[in-house]
C-alpha positions in Angstrom: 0.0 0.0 0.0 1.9 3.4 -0.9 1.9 5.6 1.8 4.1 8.7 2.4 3.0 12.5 1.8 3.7 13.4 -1.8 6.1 16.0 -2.9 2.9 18.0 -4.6 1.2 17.8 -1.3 4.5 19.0 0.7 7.3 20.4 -1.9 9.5 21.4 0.5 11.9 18.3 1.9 12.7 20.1 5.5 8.8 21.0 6.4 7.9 17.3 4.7 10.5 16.0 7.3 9.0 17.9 10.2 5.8 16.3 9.4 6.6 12.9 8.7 8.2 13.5 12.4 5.2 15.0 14.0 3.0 12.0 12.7 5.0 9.7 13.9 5.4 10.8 17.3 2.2 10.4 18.1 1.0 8.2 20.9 -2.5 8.2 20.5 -5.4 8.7 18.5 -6.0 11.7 19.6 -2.5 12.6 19.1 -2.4 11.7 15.5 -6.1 13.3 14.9 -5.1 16.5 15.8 -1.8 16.0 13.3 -3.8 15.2 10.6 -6.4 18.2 11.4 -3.4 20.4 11.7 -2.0 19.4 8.4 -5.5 19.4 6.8 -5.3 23.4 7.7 -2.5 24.1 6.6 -1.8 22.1 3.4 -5.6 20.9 2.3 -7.3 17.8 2.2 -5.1 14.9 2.1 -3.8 12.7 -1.4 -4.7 9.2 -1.1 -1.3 8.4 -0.3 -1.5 10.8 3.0 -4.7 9.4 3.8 -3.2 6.1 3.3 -0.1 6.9 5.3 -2.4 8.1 8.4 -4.8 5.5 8.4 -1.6 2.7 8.7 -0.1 4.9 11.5 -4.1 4.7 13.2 -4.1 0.7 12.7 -0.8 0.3 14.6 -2.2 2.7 17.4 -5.3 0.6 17.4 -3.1 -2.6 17.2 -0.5 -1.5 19.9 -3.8 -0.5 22.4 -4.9 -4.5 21.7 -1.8 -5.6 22.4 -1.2 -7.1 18.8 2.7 -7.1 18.3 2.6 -7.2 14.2 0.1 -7.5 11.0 1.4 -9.6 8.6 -0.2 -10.8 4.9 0.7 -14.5 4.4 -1.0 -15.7 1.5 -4.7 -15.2 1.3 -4.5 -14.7 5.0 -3.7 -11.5 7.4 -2.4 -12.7 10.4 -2.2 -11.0 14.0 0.7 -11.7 16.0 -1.6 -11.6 19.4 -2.1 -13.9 22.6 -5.5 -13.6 23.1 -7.4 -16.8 24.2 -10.1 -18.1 21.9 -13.2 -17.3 24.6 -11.8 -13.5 24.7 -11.4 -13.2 21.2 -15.4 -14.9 20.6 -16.6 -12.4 23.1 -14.9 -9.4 21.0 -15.4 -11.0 17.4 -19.2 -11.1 19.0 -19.6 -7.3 18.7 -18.9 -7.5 14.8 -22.5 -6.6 13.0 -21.5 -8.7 9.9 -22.3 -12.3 10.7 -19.8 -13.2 8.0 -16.5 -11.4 9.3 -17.2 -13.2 12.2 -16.4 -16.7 10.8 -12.9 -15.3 9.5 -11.0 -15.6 12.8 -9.2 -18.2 14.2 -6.9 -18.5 17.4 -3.6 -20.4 16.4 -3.2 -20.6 20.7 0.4 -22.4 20.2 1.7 -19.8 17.9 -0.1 -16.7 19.8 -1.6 -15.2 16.5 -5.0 -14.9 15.3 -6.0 -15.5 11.9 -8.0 -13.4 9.7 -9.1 -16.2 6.4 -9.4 -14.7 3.1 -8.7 -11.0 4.0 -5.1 -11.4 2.3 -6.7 -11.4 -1.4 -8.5 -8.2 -1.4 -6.3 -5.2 -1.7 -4.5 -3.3 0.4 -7.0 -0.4 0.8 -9.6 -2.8 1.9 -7.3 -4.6 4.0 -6.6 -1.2 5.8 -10.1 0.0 5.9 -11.3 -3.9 6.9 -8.6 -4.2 10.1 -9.4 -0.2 11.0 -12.9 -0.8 11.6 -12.0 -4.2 13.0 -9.9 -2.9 15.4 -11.6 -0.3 16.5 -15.3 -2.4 17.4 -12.7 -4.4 19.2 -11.1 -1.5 21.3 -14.1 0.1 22.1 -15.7 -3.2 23.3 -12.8 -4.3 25.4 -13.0 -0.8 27.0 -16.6 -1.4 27.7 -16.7 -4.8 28.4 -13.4 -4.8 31.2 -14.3 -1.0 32.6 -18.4 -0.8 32.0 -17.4 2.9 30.3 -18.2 5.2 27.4 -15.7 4.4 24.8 -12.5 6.6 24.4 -11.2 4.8 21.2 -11.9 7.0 18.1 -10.8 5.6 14.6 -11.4 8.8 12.8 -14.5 6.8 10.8 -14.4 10.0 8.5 -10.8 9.4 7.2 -11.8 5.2 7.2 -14.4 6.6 4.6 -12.4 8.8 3.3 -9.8 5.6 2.3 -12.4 3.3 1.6 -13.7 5.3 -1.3 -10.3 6.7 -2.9 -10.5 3.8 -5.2 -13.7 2.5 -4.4 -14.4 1.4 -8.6 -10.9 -1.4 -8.1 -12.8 -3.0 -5.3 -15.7 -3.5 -6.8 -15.1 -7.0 -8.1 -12.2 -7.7 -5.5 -15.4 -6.9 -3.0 -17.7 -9.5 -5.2 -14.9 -12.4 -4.4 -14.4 -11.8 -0.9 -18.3 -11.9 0.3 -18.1 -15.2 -1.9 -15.2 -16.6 -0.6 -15.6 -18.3 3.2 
């Protein structure tokens, strides 16, 4: 998936730099929200790269909050380097509304990784926009499910959207084989 912030967005290397630090050194959603806001202001609305580049920076904040060490594509799979138990991860997989993602995990307990079937063939927008949402159902129902609060994890659903249709046309037939496929 190309991500960076291109040099029509940013032209100037040393304020391109500064950014690509400022994005990175965020620790939180909120963090990297108000980067991306801030760079929004100043620059405009993001290329797909940026938008791209952002949304993988928000997937590893969501990841890292989960405690999932890596996402890795093998194959036709995605797998998450994560020791969750299988109860914990029914219970979270349980807050999914579509009945059919919830049949693409599986716990591999003796290798601490959970994996995702069949998300490895779509592309790597989908992938990123699939695991974002993912992720973030999971995070806020661990929060609510452990502390009985409100929420506090934010995805930025508006950016997710914003990704899932930069090149929504190309999914269109990648989308037709994955609700086929098991």
């Amino acid at each position: 998936v190309a991500s960076y912030i291109p040099p029509e967005y940013i032209p100037s290397l040393d304020e391109k730099m500064v950014a690509y630090g400022i994005l990175s050194g965020s620790q939180s959603i909120k963090e990297l929200n108000e980067a991306g806001f801030d760079l929004e202001r100043r620059y405009g609305p993001f290329p797909a790269p940026l938008q791209r580049h952002i949304c993988i920076m928000r997937l590893k904040l969501l990841a890292k909050s989960l405690g999932i060490r890596k996402i890795l594509v093998q194959r036709q799979h995605v797998v998450l380097d994560w020791a969750i138990d299988e109860p914990s991860l029914k219970r979270l997989i349980a807050f999914l509304k579509d009945k059919r993602a919830r049949t693409r995990f599986e716990v591999v307990e003796d290798e601490e990784r959970v994996l995702i079937r069949g998300l490895g063939i779509c592309s790597g927008d989908l992938q990123l926009a699939k695991l974002l949402q993912w992720l973030d159902i999971f995070g806020k129902s661990a929060v609510d499910f452990l502390a009985g609060t409100a929420p506090t994890v934010d995805v930025g659903v508006d950016l997710v959207e914003r990704l899932s249709a930069i090149s929504a046309s190309e999914h269109e037939v990648v989308n037709e084989q994955t609700e086929k496929s098991p």
